[in-house]
C-alpha positions as protocol buffer text, in pm:
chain_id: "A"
residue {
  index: 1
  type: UNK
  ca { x: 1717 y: -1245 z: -802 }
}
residue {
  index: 2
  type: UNK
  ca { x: 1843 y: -1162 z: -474 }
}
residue {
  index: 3
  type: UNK
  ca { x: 1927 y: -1408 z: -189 }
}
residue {
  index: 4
  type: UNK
  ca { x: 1652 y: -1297 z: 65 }
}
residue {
  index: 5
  type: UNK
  ca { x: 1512 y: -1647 z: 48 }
}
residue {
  index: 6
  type: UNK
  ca { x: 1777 y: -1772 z: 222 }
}
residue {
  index: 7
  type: UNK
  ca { x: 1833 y: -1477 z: 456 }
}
residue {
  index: 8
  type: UNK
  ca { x: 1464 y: -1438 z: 536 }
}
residue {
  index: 9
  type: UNK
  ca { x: 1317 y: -1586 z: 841 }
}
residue {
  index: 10
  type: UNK
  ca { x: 1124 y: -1963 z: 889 }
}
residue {
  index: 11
  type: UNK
  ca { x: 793 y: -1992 z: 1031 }
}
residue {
  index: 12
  type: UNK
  ca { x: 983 y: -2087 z: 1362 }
}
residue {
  index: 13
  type: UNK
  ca { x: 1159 y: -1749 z: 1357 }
}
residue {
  index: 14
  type: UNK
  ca { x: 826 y: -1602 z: 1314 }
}
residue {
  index: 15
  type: UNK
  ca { x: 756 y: -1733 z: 1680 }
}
residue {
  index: 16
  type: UNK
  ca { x: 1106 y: -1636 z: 1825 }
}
residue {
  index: 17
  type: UNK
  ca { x: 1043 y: -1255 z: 1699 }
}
residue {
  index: 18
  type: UNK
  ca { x: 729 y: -1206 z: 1812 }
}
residue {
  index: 19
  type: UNK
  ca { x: 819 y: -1320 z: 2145 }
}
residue {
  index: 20
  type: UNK
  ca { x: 1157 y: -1092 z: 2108 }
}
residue {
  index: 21
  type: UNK
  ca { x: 1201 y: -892 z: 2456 }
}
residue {
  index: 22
  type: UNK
  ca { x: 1111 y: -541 z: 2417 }
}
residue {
  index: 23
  type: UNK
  ca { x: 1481 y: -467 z: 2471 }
}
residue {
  index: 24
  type: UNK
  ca { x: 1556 y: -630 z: 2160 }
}
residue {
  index: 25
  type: UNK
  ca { x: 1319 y: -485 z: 1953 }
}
residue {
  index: 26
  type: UNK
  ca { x: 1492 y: -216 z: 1743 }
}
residue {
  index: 27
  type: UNK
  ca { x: 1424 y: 121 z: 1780 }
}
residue {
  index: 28
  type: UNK
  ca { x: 1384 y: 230 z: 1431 }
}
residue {
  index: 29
  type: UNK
  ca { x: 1262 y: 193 z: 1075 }
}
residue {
  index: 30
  type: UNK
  ca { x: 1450 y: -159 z: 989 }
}
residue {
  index: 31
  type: UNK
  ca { x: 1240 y: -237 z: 641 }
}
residue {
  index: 32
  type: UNK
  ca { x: 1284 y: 185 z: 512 }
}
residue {
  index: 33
  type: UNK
  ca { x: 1360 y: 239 z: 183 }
}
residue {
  index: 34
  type: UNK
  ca { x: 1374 y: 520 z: -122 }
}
residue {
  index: 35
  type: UNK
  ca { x: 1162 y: 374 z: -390 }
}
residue {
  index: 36
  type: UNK
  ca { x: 1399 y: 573 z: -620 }
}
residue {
  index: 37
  type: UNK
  ca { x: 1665 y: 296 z: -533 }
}
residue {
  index: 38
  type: UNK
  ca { x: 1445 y: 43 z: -749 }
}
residue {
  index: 39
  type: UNK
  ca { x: 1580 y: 142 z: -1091 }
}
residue {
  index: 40
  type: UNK
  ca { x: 1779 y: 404 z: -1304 }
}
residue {
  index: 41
  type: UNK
  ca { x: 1562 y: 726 z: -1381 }
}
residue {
  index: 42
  type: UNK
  ca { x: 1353 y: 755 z: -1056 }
}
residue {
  index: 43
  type: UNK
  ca { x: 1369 y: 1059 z: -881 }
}
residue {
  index: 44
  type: UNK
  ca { x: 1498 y: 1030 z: -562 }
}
residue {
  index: 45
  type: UNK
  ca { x: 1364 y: 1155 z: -260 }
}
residue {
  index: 46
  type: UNK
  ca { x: 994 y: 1191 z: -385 }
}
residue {
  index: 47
  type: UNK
  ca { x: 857 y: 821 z: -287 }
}
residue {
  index: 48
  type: UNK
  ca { x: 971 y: 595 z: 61 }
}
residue {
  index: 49
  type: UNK
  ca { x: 830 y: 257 z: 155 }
}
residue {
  index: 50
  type: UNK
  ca { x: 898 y: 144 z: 543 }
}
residue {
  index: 51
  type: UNK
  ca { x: 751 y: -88 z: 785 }
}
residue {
  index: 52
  type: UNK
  ca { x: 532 y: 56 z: 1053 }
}
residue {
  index: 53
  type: UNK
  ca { x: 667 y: 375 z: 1244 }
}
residue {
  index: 54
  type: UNK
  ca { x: 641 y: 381 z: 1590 }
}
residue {
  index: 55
  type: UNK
  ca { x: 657 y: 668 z: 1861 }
}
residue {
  index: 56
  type: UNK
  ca { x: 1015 y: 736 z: 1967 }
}
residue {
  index: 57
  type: UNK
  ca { x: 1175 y: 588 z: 1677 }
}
residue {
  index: 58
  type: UNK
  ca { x: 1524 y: 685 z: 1570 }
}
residue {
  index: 59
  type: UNK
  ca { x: 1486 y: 884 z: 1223 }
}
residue {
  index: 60
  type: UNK
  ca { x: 1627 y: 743 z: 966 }
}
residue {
  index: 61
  type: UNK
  ca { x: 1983 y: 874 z: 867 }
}
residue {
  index: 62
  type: UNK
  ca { x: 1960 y: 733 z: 443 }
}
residue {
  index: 63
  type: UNK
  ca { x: 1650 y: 918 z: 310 }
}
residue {
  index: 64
  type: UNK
  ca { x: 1479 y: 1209 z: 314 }
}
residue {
  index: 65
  type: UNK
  ca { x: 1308 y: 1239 z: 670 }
}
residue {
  index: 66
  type: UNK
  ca { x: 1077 y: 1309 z: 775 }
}
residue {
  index: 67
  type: UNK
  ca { x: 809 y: 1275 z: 504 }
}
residue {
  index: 68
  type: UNK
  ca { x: 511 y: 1530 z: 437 }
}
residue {
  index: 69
  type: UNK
  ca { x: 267 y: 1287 z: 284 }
}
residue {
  index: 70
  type: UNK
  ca { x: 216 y: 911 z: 472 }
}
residue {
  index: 71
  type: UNK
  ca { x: -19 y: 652 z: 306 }
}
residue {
  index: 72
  type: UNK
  ca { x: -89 y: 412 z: 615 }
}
residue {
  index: 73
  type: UNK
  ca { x: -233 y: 72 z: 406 }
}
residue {
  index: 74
  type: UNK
  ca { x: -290 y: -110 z: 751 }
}
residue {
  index: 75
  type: UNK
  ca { x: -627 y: -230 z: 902 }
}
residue {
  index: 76
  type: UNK
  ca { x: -802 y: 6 z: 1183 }
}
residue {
  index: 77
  type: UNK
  ca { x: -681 y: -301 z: 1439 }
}
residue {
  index: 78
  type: UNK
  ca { x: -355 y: -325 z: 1352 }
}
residue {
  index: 79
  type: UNK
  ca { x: -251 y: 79 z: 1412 }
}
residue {
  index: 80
  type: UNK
  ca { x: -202 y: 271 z: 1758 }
}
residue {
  index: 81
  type: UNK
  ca { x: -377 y: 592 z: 1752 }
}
residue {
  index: 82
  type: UNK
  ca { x: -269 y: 871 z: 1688 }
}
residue {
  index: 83
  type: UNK
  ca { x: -47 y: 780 z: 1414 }
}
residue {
  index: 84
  type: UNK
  ca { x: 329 y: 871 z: 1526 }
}
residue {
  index: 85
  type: UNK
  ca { x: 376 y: 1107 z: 1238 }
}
residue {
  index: 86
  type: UNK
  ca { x: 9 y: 1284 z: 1292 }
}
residue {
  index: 87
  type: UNK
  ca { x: 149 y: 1662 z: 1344 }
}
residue {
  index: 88
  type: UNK
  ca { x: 455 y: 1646 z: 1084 }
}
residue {
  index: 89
  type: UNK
  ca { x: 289 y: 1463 z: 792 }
}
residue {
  index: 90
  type: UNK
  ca { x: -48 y: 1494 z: 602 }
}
residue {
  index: 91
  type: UNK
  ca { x: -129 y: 1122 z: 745 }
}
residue {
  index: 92
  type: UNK
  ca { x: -420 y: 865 z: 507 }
}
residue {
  index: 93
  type: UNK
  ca { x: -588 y: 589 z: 612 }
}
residue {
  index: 94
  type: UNK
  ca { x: -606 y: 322 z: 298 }
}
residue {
  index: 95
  type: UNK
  ca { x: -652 y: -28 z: 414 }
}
residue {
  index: 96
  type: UNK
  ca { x: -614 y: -291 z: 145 }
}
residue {
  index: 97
  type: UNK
  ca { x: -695 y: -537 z: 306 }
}
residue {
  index: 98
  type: UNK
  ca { x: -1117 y: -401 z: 444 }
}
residue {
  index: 99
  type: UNK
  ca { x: -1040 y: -585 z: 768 }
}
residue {
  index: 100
  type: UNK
  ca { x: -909 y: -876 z: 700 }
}
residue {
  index: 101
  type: UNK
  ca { x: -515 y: -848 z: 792 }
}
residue {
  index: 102
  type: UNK
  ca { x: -520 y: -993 z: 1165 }
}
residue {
  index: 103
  type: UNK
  ca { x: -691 y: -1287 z: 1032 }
}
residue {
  index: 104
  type: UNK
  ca { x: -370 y: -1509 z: 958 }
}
residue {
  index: 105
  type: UNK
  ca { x: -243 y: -1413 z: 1359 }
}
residue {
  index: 106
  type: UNK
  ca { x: -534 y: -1475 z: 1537 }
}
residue {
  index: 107
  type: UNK
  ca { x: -759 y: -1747 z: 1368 }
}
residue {
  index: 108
  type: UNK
  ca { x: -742 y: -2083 z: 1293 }
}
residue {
  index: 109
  type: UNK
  ca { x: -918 y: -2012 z: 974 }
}
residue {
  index: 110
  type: UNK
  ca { x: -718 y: -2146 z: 641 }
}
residue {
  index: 111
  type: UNK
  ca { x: -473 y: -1869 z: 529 }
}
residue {
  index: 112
  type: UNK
  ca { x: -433 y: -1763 z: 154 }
}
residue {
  index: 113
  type: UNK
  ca { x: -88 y: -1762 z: 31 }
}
residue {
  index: 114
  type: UNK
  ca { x: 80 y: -1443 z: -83 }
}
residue {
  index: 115
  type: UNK
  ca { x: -24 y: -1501 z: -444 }
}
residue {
  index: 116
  type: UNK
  ca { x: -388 y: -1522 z: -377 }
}
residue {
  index: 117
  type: UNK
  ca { x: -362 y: -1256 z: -92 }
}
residue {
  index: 118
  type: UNK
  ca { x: -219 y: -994 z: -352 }
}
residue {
  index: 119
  type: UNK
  ca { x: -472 y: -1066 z: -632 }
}
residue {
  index: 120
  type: UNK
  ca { x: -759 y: -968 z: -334 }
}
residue {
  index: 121
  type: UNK
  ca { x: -570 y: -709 z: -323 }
}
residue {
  index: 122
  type: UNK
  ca { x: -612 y: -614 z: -695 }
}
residue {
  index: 123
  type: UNK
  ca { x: -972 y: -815 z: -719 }
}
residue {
  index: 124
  type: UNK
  ca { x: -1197 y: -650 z: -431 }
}
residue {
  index: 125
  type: UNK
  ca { x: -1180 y: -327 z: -216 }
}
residue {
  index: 126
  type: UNK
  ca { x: -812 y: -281 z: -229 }
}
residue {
  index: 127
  type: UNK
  ca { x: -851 y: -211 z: -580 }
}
residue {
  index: 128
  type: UNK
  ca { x: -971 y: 138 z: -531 }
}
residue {
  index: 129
  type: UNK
  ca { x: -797 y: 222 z: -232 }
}
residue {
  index: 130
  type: UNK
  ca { x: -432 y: 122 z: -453 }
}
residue {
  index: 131
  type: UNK
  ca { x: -584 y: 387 z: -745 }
}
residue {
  index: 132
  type: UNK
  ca { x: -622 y: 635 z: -472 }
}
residue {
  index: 133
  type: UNK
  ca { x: -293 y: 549 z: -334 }
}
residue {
  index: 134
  type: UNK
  ca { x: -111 y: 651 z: -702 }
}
residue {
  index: 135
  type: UNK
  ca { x: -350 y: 938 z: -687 }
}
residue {
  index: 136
  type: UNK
  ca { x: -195 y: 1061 z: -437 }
}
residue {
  index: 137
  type: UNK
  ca { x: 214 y: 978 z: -464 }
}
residue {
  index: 138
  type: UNK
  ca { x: 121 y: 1209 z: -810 }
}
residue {
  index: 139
  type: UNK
  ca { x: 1 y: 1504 z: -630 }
}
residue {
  index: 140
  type: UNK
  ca { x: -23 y: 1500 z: -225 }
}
residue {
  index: 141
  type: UNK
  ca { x: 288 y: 1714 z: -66 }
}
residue {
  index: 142
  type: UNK
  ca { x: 636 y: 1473 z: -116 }
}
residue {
  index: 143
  type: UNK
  ca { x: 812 y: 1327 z: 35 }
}
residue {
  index: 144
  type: UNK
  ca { x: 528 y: 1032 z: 68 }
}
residue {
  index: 145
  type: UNK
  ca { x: 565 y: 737 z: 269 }
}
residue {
  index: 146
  type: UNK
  ca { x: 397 y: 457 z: 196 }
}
residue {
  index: 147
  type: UNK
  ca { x: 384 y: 185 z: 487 }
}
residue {
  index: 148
  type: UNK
  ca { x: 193 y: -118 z: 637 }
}
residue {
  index: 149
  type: UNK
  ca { x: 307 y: -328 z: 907 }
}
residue {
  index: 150
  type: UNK
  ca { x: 594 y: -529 z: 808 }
}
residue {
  index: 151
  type: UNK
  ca { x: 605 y: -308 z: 422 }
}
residue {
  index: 152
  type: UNK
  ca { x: 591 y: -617 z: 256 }
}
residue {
  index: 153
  type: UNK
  ca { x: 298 y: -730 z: 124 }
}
residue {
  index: 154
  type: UNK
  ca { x: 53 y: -437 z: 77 }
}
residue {
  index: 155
  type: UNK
  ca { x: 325 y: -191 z: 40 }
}
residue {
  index: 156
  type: UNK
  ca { x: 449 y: -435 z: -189 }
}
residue {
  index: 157
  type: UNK
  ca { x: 201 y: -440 z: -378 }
}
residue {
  index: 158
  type: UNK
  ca { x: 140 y: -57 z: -384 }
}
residue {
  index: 159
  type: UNK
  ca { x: 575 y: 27 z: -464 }
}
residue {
  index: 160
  type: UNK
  ca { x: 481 y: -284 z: -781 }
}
residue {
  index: 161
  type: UNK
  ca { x: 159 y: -60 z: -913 }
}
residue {
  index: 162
  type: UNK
  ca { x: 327 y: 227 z: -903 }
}
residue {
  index: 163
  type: UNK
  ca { x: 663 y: 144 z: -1083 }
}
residue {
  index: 164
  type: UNK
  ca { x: 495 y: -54 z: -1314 }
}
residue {
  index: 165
  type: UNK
  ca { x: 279 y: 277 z: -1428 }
}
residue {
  index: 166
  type: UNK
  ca { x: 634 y: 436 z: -1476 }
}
residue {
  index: 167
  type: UNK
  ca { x: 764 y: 143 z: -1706 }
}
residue {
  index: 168
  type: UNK
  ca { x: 1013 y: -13 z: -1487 }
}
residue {
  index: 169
  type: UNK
  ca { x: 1165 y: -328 z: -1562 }
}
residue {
  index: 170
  type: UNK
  ca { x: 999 y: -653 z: -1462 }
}
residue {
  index: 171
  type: UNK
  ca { x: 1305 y: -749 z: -1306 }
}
residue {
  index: 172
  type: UNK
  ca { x: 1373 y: -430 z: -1132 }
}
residue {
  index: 173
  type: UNK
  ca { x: 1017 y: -462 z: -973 }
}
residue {
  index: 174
  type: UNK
  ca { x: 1076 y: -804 z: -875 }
}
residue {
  index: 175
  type: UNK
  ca { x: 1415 y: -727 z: -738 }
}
residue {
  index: 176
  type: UNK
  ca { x: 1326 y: -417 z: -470 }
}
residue {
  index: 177
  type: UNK
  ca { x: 1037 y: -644 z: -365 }
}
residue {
  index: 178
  type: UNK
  ca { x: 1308 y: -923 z: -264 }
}
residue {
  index: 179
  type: UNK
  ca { x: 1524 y: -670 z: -96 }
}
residue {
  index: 180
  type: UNK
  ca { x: 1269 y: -646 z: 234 }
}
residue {
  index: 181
  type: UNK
  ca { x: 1363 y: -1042 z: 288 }
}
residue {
  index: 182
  type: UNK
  ca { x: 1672 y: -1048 z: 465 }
}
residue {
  index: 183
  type: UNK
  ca { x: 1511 y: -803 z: 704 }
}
residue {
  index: 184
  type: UNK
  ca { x: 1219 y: -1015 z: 776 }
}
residue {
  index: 185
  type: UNK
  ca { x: 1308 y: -1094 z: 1154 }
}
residue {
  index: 186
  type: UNK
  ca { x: 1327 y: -714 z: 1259 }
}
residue {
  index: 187
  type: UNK
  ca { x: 1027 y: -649 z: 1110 }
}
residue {
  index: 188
  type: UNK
  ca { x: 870 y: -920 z: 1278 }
}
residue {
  index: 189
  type: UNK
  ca { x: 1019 y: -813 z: 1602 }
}
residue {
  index: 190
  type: UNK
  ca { x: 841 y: -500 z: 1573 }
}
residue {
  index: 191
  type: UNK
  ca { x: 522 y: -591 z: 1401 }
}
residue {
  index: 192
  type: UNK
  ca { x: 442 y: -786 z: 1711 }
}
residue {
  index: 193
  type: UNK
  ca { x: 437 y: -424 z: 1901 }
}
residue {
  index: 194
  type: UNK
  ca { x: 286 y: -205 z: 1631 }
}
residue {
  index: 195
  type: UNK
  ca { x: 28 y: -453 z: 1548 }
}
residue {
  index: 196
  type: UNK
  ca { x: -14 y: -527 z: 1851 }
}
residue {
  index: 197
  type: UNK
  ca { x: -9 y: -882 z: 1776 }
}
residue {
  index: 198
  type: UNK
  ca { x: -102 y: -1168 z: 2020 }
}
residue {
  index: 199
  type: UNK
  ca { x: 199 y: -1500 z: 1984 }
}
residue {
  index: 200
  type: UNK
  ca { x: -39 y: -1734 z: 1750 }
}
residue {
  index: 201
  type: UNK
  ca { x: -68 y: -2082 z: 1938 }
}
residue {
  index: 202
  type: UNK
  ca { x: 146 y: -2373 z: 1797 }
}
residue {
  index: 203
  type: UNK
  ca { x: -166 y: -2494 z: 1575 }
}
residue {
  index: 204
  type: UNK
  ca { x: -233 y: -2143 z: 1393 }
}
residue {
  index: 205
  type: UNK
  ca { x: 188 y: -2106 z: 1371 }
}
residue {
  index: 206
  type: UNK
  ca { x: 142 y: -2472 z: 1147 }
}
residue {
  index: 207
  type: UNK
  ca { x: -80 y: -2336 z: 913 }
}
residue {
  index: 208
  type: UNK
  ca { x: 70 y: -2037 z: 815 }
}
residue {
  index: 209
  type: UNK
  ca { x: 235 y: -2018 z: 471 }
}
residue {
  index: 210
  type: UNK
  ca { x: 613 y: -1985 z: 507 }
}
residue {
  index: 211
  type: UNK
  ca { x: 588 y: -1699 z: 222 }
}
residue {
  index: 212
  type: UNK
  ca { x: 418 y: -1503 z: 477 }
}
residue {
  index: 213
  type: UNK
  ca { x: 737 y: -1402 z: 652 }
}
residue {
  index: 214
  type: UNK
  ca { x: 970 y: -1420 z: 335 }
}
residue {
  index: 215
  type: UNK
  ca { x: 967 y: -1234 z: 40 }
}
residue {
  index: 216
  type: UNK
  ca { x: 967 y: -1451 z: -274 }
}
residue {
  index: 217
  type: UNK
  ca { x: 983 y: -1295 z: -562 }
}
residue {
  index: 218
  type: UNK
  ca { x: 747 y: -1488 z: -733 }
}
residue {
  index: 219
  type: UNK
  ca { x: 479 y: -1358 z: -521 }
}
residue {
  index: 220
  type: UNK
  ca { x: 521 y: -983 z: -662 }
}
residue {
  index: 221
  type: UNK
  ca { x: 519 y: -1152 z: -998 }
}
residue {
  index: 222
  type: UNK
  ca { x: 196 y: -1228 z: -970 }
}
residue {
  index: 223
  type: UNK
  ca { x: 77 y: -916 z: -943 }
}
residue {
  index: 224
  type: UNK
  ca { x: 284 y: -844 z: -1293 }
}
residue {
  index: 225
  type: UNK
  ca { x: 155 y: -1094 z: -1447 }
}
residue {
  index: 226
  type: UNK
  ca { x: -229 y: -968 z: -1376 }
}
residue {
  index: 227
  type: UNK
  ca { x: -149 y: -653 z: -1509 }
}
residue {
  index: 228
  type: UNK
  ca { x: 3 y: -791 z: -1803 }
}
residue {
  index: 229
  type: UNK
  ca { x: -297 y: -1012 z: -1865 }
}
residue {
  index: 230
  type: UNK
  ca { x: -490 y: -683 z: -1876 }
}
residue {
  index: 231
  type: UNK
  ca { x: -567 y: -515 z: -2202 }
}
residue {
  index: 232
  type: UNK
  ca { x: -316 y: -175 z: -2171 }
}
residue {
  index: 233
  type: UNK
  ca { x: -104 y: -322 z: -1889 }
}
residue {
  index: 234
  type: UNK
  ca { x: -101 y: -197 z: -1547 }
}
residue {
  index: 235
  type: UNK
  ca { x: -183 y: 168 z: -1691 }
}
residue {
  index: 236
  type: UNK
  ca { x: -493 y: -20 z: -1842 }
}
residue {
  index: 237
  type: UNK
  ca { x: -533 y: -165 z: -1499 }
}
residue {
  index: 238
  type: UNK
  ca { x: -545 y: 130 z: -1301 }
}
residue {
  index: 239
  type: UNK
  ca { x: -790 y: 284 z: -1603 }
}
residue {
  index: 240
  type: UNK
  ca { x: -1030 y: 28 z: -1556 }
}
residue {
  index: 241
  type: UNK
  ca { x: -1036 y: 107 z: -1199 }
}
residue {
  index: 242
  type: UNK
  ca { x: -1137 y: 457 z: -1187 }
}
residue {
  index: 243
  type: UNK
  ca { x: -769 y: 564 z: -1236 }
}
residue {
  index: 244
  type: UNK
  ca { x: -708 y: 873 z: -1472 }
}
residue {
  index: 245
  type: UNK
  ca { x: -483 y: 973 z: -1735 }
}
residue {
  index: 246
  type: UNK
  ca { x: -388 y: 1339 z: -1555 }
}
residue {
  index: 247
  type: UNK
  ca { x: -301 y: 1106 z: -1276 }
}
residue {
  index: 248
  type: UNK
  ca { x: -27 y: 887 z: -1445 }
}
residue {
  index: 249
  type: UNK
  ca { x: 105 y: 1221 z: -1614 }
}
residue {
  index: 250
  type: UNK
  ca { x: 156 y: 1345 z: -1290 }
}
residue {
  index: 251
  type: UNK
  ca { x: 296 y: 1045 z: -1177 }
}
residue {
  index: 252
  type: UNK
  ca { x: 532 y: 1023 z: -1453 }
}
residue {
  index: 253
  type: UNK
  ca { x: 613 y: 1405 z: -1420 }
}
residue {
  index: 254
  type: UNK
  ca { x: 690 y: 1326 z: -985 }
}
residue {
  index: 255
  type: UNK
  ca { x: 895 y: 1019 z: -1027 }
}
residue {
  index: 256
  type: UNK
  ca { x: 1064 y: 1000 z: -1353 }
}
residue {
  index: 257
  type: UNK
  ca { x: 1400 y: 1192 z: -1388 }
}
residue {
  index: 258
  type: UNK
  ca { x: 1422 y: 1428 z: -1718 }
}
């Protein structure tokens, strides 16, 4: 266990970034990660998770940049077009969410919390679109970025799927989740601009679950423990939703050292 939670930003900060002056909003990836960094054995290099890129951003100087493969997870609302990596990278739409992922910015409609958002996630449409997602971390040209907004929540859930597949610790899961919390306020900062996102009035701001700018681990561990419930794990998971076994071999044979 890390101590994002007490790093990681309040439902007032929420507010404070989103109204952040556009001078303050950094100018690069703040939420950019190797997914090789998760545990011993990975191959680095191969697999990145981020938050949103945006046109004119600083590369990143700490992984391998810029990527040939990016899995964009958002919602056809939430992303600029074109994509700022359209030209350098093989770029593929895959929203988890079908639609749904301004809802908790712009409605006054009751909000799920993370648990319940992630197991939609696994539950409906998202389900195929996180198979295809694996599909293609196994085989599409690498580096491959895989990115939402904030790369939090579906990214989350997408890094979880996929390093569960390779066998990595619980813990270890659990842990790179947590490590997006302390930058929670960055992210925010610029999810307001990629997203486009209008500030939510002071009565939506109320009802939104504090999880939904932290990073608690027991929100990934949810997703764990679905896949444990299922018969054969997450690999019996990802089976059972159209998922193959030349796909995990070549996932195994991308990410796992030796």
């Amino acid at each position: 266990m890390t101590d994002s939670a007490s790093s990681a930003p309040s439902v007032a900060d929420a507010a404070t970034a989103w109204t952040a002056a556009p001078a303050s909003v950094p100018d690069h990836l703040v939420n950019v990660r190797d997914v090789a960094t998760a545990a011993p054995g990975l191959v680095p290099g191969a697999l990145l998770r981020s938050d949103a890129p945006r046109s004119g951003d600083v590369a990143p100087s700490d992984v391998v940049w810029p990527p040939r493969t990016v899995l964009d997870l958002r919602d056809p609302g939430e992303n600029g077009e074109p994509h700022p990596l359209t030209g350098v990278a093989h770029v593929v739409p895959l929203p988890l969410l079908d639609g749904t992922a301004m809802q908790g910015a712009t409605a006054p409609a009751p909000v799920p919390g993370l648990g319940e958002l992630y197991l939609q996630m696994l539950d409906g449409v998202g389900a195929g679109h996180l198979v295809e997602a694996v599909r293609l971390i196994a085989v599409d040209d690498a580096p491959v970025l895989v990115h939402c907004t904030a790369g939090k929540d579906r990214t989350g859930v997408t890094v979880a799927l996929v390093l569960a597949l390779l066998g990595v610790d619980r813990a270890a899961i659990v842990a790179d989740y947590e490590r997006t919390g302390p930058h929670m306020r960055e992210v925010l900062a610029r999810a307001a601009v990629t997203a486009n996102l209008a500030v939510p009035d002071a009565h939506v701001l109320a009802k939104l679950p504090s999880e939904l700018v932290t990073a608690p681990g027991w929100a990934i561990e949810t997703v764990l423990d679905r896949f444990a419930e299922h018969d054969g794990g997450a690999p019996g998971w990802f089976r059972a939703h159209g998922g193959g076994t030349e796909t995990l071999d070549a996932l195994r044979s991308r990410l796992l050292e030796g």
